[in-house]
Structures are given as C-alpha cells and as structure tokens.
N, C-alpha and C positions, 0 to 999 in steps of 0.2 A: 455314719462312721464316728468313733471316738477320738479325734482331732486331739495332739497335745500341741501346746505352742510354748517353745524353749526361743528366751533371750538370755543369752551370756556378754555377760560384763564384767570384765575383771577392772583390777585399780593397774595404776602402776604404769600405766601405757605408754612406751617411750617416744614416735612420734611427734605425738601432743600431747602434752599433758595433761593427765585427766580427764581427757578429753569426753568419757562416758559421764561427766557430771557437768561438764563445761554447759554453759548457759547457753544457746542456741534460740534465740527471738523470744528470751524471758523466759525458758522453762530447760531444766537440763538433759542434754542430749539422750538418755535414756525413755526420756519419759513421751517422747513424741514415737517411739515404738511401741514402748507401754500402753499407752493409749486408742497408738492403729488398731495394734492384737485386738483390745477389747469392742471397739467399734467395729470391726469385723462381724463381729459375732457371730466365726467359725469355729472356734475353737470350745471345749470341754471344757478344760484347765490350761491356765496360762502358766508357767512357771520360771522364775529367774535365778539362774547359776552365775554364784558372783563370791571372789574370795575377799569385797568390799563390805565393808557394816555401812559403811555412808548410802550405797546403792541400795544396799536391803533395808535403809530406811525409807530413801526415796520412794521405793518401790509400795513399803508397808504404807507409805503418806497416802499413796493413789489407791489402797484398798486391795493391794497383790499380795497371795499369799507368799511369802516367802524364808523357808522353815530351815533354810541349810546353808554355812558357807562353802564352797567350794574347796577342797583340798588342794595344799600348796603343789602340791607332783603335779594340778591339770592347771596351775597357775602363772606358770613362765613362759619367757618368750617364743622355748621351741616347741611347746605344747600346739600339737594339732585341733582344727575344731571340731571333729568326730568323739573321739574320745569323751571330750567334754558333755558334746549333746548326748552320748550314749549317758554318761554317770548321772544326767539330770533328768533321761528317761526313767531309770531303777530309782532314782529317789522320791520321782511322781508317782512311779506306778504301788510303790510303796506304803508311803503319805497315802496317796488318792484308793489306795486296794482296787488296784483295775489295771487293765492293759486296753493298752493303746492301736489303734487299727491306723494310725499315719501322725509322723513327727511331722511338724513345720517350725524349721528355724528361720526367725527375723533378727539380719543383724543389726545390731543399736549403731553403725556407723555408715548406714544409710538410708542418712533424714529425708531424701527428696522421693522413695518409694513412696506410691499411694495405696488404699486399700483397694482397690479395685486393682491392681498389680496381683495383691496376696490372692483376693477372691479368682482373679483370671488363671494366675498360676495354679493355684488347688482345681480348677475345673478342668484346666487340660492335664494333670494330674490323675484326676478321675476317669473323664473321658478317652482316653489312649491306656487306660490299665497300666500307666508305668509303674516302675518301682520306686524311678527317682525322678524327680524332676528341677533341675538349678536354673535360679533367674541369670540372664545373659544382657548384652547388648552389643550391636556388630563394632567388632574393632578396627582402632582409623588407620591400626599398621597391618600387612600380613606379611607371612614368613614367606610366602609364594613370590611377593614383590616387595616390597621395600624395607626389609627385614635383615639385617647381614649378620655374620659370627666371623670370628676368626679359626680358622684350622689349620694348625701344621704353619701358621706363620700367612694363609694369605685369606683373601676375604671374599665372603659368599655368600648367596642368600642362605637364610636359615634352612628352608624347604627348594630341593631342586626337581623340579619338574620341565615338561617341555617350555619352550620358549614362550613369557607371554608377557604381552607389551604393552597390555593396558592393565591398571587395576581391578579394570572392571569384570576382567575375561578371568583372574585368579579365581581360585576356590573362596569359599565365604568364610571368614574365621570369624571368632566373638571370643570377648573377653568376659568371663566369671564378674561378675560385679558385687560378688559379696554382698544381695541383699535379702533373697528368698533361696532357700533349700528344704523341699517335701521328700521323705521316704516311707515307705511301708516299712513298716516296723520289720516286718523281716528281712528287709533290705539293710536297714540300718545299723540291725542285730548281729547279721548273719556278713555281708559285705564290709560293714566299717567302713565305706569309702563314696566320693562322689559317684564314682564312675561303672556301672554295669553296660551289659549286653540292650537293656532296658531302660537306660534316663535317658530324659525329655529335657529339651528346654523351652524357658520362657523368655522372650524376647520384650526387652524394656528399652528404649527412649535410653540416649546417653545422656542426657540433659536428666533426667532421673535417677542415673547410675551413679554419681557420684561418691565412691566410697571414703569415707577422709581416714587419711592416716598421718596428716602434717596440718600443718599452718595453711598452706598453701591451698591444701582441699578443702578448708574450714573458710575459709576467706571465699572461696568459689561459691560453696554451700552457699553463705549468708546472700553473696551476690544474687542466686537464684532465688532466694527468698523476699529478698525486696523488691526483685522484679515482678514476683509474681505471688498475690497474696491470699492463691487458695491453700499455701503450704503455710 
C-alpha cells in the first residue's frame, strides 16, 4: 500500500503557546513526530501542513520535504482537522504525482505515542479491512455513571439507562486521544469525517494518551518523560 503520513502544525495556538516549537527534552515538540513517522518506516511520503515558516524550517532542518504553507481559511481556531488533512492529501498527490491507498495522521501534540502504537494501529487497520481506524484510550469518566448535565433546571446522568451501581457493570466508553487517525483514501475523500458504519479503534495506555493543549498537560508530559527514559 502507498501509505501518506500528514503532520499539521499550525503557529498561533492559544493554549500554549507555540507550543508545536516549544522545546520538549532539548528538541521542539514537532520534531519528536517528525522523527517517529520516519523511524516507522511505513510510510511513502511523510508530509507537513503548517501556515508557520519557522515549522517548515524545522521540518526542512530534519530532511522533510515541505513545499507549501498552509492557507489562512484552514488556519483558525474553528478549523476542523479533516479539511486540513484532505488539502494536504491534493497537495501530496500533486507534488508526489500518485495517489494514495491510506492517510495516516500523527498529531504533533502527542509526544508520549510510541512507534509501535503507529505500527499496531495500521495493522489492525489492515487486518479488519476498516475504513477508518482512531487511536483511543478508556476513559476514567462515563456518561452511564458518573457523568451529569443539567436539563430543564435539574441534574442527570448524561446517558440514562437501566439502573447500575457499579462502574464496572456500565457500558465501556473511551476518549479520542488525539494521536493516530488511519483512512482509506476513499473514506477520507468521500466521508470527511471520523466516523463510519466501518472505523476501528486503537486502544493505547492513558499514560501514553496525553494530548497537551495547556501548561498543565506540558508539565505532565515532561513528568512522564523523566520518569521514564525510553521517551
């Protein structure tokens, strides 16, 4: 299979700031994605969508091709991240004159994925024939039990189902962790979206899931990285 692998990096991230150049154990947070994709060595062509010149030199430092900025309309905050990966699929297949038989997105804000995550997720990818397949991890709240909303003024669990008293007995939920996203190109073409009749997931280690989008998850990150120093 002809494998593309999209990492989008925009500037500007409110958050934290800068956070995709921000220095993370001596090297800036982009570049320890950078890196995995290529140690992988699943991929065709690696390509990075980014409306930053700083990131597309970083990028150009470590040997990535990277021939395009990103247009301002897929660069604001309400920008989804389909769209994006679609515009940087048409400018690989472009560039590269080829089509692509499966996208895999690795997001640059999280560092604590290993490559054997990427490699596991693309195999059960492959082996179940899905369309889509998004990295997961179980999450520590559910809407079945410990979950509430308010409606009409009074409070409730999110999800009402029969009566259950243990966490355990709930339904299983998981939280999207923002790190791996695989489609067949005509999933991603034709759908625009995480979700068909057809995606899989990949089940990762919360202690791996870590997605930062503050201080607070940057601080956590670094914590895991001094504990443990094969990251």
């Amino acid at each position: 299979m002809k494998i593309l692998c999209t990492i989008c990096a925009r500037k500007n991230s409110k958050g934290l700031k800068n956070k995709n150049i921000k220095r993370l154990k001596g090297i800036p947070l982009i570049s320890r994605t950078l890196l995995q994709a290529k140690k992988s060595k699943l991929f065709e062509d690696i390509v990075v969508s980014t409306d930053s010149k700083k990131i597309q030199f970083i990028s150009k430092k470590l040997g990535f091709n990277t021939w395009f900025l990103r247009p301002r309309s897929l660069s604001n905050d309400e920008t989804s991240k389909v769209p994006v990966i679609l515009h940087a699929l048409k400018q690989a297949e472009k560039f590269y004159k080829k089509k692509y038989d499966a996208i895999i997105d690795l997001d640059v804000t999280a560092p604590l994925r290993e490559i054997t995550d990427i490699k596991k997720a693309y195999n059960k990818f492959r082996k179940n024939n899905f369309d889509i397949v998004i990295s997961v991890c179980k999450s520590k709240k559910n809407p079945y039990f410990n979950m509430i909303e308010i409606k009409k003024n009074k409070i409730q669990l999110v999800k009402k189902v029969k009566k259950i008293n243990a966490r355990q007995n709930a339904p299983a939920v998981y939280d999207i962790n923002a790190s791996i996203y695989i489609w067949t190109r005509k999933a991603l073409t034709n759908k625009k979206s995480f979700f068909s009749k057809n995606t899989g997931i990949y089940v990762m280690p919360r202690v791996r899931s870590v997605d930062i989008d503050d201080k607070d998850d940057w601080n956590l990150v670094n914590f895991y990285l001094k504990k443990n120093e094969k990251y």
